[in-house]
N, CA, C and O atoms as CSV, one atom per row, in Angstrom:
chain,resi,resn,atom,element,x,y,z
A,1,UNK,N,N,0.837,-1.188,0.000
A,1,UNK,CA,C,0.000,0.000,0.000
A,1,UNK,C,C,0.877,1.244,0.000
A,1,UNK,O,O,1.993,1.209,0.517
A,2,UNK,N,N,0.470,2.164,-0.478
A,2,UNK,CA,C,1.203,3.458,-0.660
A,2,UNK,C,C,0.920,4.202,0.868
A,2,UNK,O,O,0.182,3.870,1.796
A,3,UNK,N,N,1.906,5.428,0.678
A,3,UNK,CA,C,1.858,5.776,2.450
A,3,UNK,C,C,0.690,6.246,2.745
A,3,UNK,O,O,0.273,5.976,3.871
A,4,UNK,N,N,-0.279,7.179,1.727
A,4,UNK,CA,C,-1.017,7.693,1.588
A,4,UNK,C,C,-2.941,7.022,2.528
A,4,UNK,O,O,-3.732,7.532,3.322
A,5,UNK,N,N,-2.823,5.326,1.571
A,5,UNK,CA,C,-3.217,4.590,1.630
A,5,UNK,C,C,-3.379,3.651,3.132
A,5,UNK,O,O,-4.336,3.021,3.581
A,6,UNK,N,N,-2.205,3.846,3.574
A,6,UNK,CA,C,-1.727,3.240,5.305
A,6,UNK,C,C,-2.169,4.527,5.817
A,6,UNK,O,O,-2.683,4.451,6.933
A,7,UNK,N,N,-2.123,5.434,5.418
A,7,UNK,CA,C,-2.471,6.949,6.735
A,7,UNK,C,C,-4.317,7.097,6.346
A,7,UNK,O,O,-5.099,7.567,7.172
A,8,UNK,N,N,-4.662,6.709,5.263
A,8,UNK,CA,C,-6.130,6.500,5.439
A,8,UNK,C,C,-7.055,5.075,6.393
A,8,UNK,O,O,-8.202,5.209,6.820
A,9,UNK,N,N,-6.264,3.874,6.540
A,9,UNK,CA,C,-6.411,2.745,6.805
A,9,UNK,C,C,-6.163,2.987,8.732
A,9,UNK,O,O,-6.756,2.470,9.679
A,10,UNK,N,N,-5.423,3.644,8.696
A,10,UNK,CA,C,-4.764,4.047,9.823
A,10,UNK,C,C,-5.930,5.189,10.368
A,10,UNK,O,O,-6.362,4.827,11.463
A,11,UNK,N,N,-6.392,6.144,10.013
A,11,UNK,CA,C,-7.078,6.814,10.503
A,11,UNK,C,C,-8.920,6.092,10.692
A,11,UNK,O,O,-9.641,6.217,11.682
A,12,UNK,N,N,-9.235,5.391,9.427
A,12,UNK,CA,C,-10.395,4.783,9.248
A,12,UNK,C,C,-10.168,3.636,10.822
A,12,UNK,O,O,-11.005,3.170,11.595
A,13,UNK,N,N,-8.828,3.530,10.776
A,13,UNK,CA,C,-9.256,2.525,12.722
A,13,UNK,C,C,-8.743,2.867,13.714
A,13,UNK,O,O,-8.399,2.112,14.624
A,14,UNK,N,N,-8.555,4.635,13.671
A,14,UNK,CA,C,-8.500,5.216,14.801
A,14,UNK,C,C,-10.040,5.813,15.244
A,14,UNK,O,O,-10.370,6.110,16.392
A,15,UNK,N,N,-10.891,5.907,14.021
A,15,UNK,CA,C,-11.475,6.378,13.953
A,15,UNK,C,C,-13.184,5.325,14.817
A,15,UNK,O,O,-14.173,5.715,15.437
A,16,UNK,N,N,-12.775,4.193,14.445
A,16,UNK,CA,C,-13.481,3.087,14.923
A,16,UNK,C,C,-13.097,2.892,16.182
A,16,UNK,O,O,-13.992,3.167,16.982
A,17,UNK,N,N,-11.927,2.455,16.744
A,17,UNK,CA,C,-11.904,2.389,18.343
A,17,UNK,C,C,-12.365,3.239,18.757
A,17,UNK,O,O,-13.011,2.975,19.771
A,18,UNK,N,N,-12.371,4.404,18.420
A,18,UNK,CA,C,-12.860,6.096,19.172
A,18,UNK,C,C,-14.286,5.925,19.426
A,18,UNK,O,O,-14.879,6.422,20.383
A,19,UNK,N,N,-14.795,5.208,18.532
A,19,UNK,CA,C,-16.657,5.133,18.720
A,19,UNK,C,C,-16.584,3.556,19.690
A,19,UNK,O,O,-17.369,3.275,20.595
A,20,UNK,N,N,-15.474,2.713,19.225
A,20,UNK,CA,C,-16.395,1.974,20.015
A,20,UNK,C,C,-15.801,2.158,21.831
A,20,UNK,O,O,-16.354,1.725,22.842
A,21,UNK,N,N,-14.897,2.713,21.749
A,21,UNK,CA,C,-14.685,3.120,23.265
A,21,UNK,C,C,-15.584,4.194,23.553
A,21,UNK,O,O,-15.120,4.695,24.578
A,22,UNK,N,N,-16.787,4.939,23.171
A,22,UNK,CA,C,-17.303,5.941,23.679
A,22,UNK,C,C,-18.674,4.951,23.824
A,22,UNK,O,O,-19.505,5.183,24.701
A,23,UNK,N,N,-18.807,3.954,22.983
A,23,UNK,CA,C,-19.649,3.371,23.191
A,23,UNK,C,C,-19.593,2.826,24.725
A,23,UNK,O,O,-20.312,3.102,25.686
A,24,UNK,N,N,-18.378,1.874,24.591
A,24,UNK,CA,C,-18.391,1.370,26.107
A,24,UNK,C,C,-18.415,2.172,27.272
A,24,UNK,O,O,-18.835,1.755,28.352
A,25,UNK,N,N,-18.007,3.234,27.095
A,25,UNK,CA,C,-17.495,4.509,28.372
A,25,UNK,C,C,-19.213,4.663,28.739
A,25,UNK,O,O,-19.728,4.690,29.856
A,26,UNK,N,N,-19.767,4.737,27.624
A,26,UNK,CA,C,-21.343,5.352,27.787
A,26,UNK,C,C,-22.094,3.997,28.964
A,26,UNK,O,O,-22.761,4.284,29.958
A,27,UNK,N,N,-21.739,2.450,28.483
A,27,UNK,CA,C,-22.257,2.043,29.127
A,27,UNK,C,C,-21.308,1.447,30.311
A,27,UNK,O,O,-20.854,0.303,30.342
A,28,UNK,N,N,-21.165,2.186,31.005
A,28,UNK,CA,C,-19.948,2.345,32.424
A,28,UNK,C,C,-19.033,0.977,32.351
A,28,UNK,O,O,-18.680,0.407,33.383
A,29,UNK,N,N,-18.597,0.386,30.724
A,29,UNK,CA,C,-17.744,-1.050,30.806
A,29,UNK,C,C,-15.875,-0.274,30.754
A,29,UNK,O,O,-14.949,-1.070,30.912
A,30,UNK,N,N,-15.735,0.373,30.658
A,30,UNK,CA,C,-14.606,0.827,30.574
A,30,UNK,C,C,-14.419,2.570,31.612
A,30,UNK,O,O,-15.379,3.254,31.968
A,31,UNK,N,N,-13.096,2.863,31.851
A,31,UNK,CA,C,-12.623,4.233,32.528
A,31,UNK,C,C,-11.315,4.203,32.201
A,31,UNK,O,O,-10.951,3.081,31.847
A,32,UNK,N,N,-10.323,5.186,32.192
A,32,UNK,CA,C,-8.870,5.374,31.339
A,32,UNK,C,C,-8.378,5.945,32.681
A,32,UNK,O,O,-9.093,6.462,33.539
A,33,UNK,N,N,-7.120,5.780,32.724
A,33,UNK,CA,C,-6.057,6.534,33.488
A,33,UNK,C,C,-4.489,6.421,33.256
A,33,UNK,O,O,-3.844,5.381,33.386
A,34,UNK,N,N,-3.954,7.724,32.872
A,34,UNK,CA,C,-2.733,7.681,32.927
A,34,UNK,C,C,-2.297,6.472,31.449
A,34,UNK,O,O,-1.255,5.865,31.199
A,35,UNK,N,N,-3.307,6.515,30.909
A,35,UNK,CA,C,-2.979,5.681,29.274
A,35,UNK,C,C,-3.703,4.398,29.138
A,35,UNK,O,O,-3.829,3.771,28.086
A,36,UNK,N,N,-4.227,4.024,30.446
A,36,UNK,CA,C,-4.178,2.401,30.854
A,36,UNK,C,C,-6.007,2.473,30.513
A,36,UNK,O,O,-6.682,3.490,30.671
A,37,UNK,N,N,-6.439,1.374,30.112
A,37,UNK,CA,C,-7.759,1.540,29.837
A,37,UNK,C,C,-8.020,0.166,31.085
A,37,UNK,O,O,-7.370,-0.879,31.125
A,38,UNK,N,N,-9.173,0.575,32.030
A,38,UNK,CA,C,-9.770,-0.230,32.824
A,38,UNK,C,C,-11.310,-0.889,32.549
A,38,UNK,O,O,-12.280,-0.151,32.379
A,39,UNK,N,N,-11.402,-2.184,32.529
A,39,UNK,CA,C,-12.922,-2.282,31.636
A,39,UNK,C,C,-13.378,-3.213,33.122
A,39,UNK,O,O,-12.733,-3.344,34.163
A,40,UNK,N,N,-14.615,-3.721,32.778
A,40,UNK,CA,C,-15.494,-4.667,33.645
A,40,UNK,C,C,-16.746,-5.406,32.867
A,40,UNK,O,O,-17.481,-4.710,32.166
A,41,UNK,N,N,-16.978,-6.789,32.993
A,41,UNK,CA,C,-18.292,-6.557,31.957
A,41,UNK,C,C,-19.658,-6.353,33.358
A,41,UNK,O,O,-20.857,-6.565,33.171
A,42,UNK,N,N,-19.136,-5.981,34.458
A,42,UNK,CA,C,-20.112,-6.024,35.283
A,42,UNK,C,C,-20.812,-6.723,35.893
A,42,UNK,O,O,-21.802,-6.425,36.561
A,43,UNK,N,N,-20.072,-8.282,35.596
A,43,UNK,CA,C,-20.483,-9.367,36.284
A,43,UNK,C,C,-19.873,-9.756,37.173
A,43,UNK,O,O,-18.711,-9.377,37.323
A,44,UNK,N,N,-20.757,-11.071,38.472
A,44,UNK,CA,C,-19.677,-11.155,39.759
A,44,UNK,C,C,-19.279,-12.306,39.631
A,44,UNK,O,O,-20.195,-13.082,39.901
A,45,UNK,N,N,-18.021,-13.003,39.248
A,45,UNK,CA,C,-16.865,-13.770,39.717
A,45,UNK,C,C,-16.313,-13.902,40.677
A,45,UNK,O,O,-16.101,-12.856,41.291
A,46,UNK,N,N,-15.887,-14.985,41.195
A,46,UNK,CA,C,-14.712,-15.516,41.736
A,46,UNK,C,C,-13.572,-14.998,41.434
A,46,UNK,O,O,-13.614,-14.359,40.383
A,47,UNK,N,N,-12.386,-15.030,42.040
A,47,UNK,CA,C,-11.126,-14.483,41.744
A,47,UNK,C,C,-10.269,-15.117,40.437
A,47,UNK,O,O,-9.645,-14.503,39.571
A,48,UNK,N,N,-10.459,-16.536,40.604
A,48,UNK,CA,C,-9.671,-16.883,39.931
A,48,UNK,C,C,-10.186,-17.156,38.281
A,48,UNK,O,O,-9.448,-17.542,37.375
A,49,UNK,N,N,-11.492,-16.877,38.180
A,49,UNK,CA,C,-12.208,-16.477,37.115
A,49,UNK,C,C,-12.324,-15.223,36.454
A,49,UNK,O,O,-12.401,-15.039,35.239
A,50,UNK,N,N,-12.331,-14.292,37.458
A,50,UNK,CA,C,-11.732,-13.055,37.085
A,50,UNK,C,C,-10.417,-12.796,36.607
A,50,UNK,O,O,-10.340,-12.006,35.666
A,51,UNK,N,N,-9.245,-13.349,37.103
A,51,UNK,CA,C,-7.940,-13.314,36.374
A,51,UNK,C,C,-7.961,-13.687,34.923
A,51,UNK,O,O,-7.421,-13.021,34.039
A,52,UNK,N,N,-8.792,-15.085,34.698
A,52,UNK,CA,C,-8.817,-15.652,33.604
A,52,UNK,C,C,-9.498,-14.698,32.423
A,52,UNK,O,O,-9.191,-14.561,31.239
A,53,UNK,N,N,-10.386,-14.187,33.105
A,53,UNK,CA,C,-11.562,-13.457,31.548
A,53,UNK,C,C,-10.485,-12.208,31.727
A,53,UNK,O,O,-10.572,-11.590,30.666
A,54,UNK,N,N,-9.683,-11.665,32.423
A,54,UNK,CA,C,-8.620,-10.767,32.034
A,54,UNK,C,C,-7.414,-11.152,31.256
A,54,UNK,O,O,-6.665,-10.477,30.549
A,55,UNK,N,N,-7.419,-12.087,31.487
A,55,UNK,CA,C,-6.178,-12.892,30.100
A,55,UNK,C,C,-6.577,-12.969,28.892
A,55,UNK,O,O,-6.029,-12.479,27.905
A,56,UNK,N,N,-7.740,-13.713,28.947
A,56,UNK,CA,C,-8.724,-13.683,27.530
A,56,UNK,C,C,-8.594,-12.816,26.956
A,56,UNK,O,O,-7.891,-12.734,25.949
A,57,UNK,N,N,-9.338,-11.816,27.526
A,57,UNK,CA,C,-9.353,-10.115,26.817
A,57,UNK,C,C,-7.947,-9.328,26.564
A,57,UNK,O,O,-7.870,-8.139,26.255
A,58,UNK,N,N,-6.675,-10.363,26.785
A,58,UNK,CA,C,-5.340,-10.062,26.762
A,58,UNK,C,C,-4.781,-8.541,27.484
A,58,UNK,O,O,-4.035,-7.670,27.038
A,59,UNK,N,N,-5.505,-8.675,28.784
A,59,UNK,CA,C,-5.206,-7.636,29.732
A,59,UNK,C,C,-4.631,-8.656,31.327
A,59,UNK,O,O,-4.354,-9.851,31.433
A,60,UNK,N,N,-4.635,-7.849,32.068
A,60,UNK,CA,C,-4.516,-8.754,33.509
A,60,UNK,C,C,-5.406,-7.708,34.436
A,60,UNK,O,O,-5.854,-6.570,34.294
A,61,UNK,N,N,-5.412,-8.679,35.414
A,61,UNK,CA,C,-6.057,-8.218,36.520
A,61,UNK,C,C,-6.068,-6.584,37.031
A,61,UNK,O,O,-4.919,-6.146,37.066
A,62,UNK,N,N,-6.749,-5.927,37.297
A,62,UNK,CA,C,-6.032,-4.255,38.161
A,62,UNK,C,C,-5.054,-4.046,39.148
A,62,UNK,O,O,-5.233,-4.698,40.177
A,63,UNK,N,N,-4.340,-3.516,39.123
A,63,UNK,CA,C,-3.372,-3.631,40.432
A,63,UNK,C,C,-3.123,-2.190,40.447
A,63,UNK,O,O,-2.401,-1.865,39.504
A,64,UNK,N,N,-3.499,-1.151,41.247
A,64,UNK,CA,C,-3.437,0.395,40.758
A,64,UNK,C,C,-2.134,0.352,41.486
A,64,UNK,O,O,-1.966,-0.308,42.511
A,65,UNK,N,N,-1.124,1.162,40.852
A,65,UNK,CA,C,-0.294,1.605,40.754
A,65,UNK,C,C,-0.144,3.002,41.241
A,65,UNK,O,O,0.989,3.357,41.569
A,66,UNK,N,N,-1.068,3.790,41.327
A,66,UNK,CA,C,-1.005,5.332,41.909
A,66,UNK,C,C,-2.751,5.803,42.514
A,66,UNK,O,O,-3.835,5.288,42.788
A,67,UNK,N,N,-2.360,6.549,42.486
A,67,UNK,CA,C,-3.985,7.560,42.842
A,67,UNK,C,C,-5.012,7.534,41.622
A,67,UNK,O,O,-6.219,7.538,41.867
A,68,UNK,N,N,-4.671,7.515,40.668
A,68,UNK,CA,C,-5.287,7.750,39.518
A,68,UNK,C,C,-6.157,6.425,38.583
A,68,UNK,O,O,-7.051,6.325,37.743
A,69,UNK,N,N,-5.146,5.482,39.432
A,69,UNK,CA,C,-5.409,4.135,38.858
A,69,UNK,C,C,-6.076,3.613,39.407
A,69,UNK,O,O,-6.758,2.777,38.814
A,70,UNK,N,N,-6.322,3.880,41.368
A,70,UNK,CA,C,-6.717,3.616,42.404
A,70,UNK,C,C,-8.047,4.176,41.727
A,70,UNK,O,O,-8.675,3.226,41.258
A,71,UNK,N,N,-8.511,5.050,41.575
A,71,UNK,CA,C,-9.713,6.140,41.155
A,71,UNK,C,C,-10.466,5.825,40.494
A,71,UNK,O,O,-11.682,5.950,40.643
A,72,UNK,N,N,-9.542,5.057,39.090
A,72,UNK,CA,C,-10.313,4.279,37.742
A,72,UNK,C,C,-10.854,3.048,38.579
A,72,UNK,O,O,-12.082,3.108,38.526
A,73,UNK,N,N,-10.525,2.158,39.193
A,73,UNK,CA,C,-11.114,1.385,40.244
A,73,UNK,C,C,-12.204,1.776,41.027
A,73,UNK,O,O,-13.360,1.384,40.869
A,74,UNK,N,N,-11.788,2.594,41.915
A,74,UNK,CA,C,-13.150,3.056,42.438
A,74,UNK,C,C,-14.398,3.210,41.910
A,74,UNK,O,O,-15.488,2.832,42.339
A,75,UNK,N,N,-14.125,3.767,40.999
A,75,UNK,CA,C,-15.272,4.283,39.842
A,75,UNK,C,C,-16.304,3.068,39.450
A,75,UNK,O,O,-17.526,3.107,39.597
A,76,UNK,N,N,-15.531,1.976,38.917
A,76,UNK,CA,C,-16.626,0.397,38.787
A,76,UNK,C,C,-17.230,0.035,40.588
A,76,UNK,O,O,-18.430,-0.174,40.763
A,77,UNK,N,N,-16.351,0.009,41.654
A,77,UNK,CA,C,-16.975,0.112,42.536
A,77,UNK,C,C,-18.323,0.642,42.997
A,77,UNK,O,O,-19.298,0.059,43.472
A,78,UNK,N,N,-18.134,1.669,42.773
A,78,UNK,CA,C,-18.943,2.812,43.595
A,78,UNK,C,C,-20.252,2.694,42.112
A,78,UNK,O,O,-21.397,2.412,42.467
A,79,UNK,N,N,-20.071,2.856,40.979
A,79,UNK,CA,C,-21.208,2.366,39.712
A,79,UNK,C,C,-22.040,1.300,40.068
A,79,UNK,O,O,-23.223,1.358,40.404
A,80,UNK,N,N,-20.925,-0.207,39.909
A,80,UNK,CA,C,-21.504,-1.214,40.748
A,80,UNK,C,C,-22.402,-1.484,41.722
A,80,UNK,O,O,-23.424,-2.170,41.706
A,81,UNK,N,N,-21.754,-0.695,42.778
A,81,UNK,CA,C,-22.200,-1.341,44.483
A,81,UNK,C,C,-21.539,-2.258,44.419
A,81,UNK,O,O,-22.176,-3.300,44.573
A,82,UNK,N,N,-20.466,-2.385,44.248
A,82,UNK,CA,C,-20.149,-3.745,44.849
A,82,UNK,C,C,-18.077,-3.731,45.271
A,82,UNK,O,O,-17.580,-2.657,44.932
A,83,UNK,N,N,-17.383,-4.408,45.693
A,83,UNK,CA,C,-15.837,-4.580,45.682
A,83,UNK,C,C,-15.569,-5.048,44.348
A,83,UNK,O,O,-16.483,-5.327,43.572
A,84,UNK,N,N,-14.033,-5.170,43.975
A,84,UNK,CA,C,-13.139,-5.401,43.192
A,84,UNK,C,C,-12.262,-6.040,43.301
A,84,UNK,O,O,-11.362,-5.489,43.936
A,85,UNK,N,N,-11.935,-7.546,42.792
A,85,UNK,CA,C,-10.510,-8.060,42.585
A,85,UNK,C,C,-9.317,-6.857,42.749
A,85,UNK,O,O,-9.405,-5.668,42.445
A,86,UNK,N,N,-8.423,-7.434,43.209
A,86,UNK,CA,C,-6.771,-6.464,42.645
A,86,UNK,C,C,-5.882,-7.903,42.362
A,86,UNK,O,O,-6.125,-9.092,42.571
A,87,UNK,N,N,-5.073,-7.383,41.952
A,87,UNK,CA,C,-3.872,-8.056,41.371
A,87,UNK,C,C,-3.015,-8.440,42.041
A,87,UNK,O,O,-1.948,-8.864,41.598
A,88,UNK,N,N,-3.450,-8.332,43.770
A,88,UNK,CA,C,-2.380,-8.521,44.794
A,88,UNK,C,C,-3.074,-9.905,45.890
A,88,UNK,O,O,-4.227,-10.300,46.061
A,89,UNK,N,N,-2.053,-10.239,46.332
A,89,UNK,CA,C,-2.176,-11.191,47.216
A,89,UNK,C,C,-1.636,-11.307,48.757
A,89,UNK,O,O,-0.748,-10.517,49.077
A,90,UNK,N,N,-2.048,-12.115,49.603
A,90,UNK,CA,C,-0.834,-11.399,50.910
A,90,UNK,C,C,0.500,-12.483,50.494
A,90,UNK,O,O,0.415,-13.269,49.551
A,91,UNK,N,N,1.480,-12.387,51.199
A,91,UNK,CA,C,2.802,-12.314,50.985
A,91,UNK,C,C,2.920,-13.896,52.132
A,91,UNK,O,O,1.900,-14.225,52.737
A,92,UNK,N,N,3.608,-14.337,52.223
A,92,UNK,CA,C,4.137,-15.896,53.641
A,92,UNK,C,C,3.986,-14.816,55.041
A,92,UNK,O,O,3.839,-15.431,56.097
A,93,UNK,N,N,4.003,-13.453,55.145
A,93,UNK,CA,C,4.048,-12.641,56.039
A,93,UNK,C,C,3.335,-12.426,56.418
A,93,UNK,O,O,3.050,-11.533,55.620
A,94,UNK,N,N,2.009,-12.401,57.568
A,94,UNK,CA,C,0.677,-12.054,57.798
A,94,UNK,C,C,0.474,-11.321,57.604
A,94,UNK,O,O,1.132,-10.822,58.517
A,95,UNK,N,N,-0.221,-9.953,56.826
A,95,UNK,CA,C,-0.729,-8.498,56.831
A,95,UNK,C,C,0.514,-7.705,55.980
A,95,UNK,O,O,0.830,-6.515,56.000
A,96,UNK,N,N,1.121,-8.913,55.184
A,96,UNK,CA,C,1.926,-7.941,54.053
A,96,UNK,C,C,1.703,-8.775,52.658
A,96,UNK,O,O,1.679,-9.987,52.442
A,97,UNK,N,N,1.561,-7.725,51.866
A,97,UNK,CA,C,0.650,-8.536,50.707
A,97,UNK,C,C,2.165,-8.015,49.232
A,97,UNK,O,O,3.193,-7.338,49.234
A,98,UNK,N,N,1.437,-8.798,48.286
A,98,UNK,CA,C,2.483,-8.582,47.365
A,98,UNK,C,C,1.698,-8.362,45.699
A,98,UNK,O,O,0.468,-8.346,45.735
A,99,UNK,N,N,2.214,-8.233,44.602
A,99,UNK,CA,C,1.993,-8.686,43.450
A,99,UNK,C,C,1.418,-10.319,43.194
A,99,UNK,O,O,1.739,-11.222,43.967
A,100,UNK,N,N,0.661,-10.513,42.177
A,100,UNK,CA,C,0.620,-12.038,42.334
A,100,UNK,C,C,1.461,-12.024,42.034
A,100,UNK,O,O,1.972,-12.609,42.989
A,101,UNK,N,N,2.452,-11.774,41.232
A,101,UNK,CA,C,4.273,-12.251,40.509
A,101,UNK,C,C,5.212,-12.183,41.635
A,101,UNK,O,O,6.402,-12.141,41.320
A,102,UNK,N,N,4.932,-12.165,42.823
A,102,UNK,CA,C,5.531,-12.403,43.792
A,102,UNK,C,C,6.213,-10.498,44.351
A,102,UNK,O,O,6.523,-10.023,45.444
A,103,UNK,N,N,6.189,-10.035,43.181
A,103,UNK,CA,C,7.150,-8.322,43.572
A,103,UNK,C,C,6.364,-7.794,44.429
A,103,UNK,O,O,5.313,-8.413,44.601
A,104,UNK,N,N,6.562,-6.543,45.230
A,104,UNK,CA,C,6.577,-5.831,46.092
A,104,UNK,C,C,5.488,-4.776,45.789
A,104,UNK,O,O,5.392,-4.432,44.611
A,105,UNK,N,N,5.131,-4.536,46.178
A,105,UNK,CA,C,3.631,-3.103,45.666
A,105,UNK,C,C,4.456,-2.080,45.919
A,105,UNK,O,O,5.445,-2.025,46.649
A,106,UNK,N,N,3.868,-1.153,45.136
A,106,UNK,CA,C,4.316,-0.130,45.111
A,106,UNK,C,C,3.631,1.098,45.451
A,106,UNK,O,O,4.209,2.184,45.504
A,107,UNK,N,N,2.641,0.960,45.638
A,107,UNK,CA,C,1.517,1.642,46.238
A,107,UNK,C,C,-0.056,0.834,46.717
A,107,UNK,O,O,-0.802,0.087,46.083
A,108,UNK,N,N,-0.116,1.351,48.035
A,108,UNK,CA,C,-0.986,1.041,48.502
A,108,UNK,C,C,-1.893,2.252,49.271
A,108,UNK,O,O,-1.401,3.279,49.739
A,109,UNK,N,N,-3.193,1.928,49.292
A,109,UNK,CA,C,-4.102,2.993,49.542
A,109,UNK,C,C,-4.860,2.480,50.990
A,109,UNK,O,O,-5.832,3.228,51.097
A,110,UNK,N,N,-4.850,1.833,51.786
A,110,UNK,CA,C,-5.280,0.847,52.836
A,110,UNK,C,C,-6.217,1.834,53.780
A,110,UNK,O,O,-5.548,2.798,54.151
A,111,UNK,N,N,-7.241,1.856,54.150
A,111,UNK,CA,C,-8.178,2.005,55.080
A,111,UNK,C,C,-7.127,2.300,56.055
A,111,UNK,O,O,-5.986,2.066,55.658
A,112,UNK,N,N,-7.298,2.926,57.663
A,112,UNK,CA,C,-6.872,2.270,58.972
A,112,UNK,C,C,-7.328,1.178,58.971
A,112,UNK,O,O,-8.409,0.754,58.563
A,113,UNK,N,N,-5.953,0.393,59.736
A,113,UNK,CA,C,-6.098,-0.882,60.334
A,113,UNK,C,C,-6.563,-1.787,59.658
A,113,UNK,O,O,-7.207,-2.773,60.017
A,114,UNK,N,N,-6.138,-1.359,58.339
A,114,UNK,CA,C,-6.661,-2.569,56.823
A,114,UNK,C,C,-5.472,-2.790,56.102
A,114,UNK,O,O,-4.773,-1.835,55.764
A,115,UNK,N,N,-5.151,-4.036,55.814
A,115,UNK,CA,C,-6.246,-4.861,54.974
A,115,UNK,C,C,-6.319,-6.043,56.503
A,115,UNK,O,O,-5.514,-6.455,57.338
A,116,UNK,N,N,-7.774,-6.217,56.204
A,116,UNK,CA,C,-8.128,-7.176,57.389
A,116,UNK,C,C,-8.872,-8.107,56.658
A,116,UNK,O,O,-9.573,-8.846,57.350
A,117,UNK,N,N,-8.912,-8.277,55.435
A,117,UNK,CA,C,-10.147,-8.852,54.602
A,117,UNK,C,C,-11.459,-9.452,54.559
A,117,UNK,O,O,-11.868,-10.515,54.091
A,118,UNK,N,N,-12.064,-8.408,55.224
A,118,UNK,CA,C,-13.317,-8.302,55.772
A,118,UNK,C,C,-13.900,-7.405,54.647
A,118,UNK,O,O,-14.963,-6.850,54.925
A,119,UNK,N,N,-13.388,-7.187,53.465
A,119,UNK,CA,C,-13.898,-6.628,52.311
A,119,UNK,C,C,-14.219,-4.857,52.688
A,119,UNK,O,O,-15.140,-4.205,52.196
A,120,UNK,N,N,-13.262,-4.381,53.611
A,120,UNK,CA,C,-13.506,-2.397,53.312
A,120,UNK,C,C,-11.738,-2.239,53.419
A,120,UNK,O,O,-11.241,-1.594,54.342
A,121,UNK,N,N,-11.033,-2.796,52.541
A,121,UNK,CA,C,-9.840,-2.741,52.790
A,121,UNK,C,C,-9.622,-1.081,51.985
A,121,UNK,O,O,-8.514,-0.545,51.967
């Protein structure tokens, strides 16, 4: 294809994700932060079913990383009514939790006197 031809092809499917992400945004399945697109189909799973339909969709689990990411989370929460998987687990350490990949968090947002997993962590 000529360059011309790739910068029309190229715009004709920038132009399509743009609708169909406004589509989803409209019906509260997706929120963006900091580049990262966060989706949900709004159904309730198990954990380890939830990891899986995040692989599928060739994403992983949420694990917010800052305030912003923490926020895009909240947001399906608080829409919902309901909690959220994260991407973290506790650690061989009682009350220290980690990455599932075993690494270290890097931010955490914890209630007082949480995580107790009594689900208001």
């Amino acid at each position: 294809l000529t360059g011309s031809e790739n910068g029309d092809i190229i715009r004709q499917l920038e132009h399509r994700i743009s609708r169909l992400e406004g589509v989803l945004r409209l019906n509260k399945m997706i929120t963006e932060s900091g580049g990262k697109i966060f989706a949900t189909n709004g159904k309730s799973a198990d954990f380890d079913a939830t990891v899986e339909k995040c692989k599928e969709a060739g994403g992983s689990i949420a694990t917010p990383k800052n305030p912003g990411e923490n926020d895009a989370i909240l947001y399906f929460v608080k829409y919902f009514n309901t909690y959220a998987y994260l991407g973290i687990k506790q650690s061989l350490i009682p009350g220290k939790f980690q990455l599932l990949n075993g690494a270290r968090l890097s931010y955490t947002n914890w209630y007082s006197n949480e995580p107790s997993g009594k689900g208001e962590e």
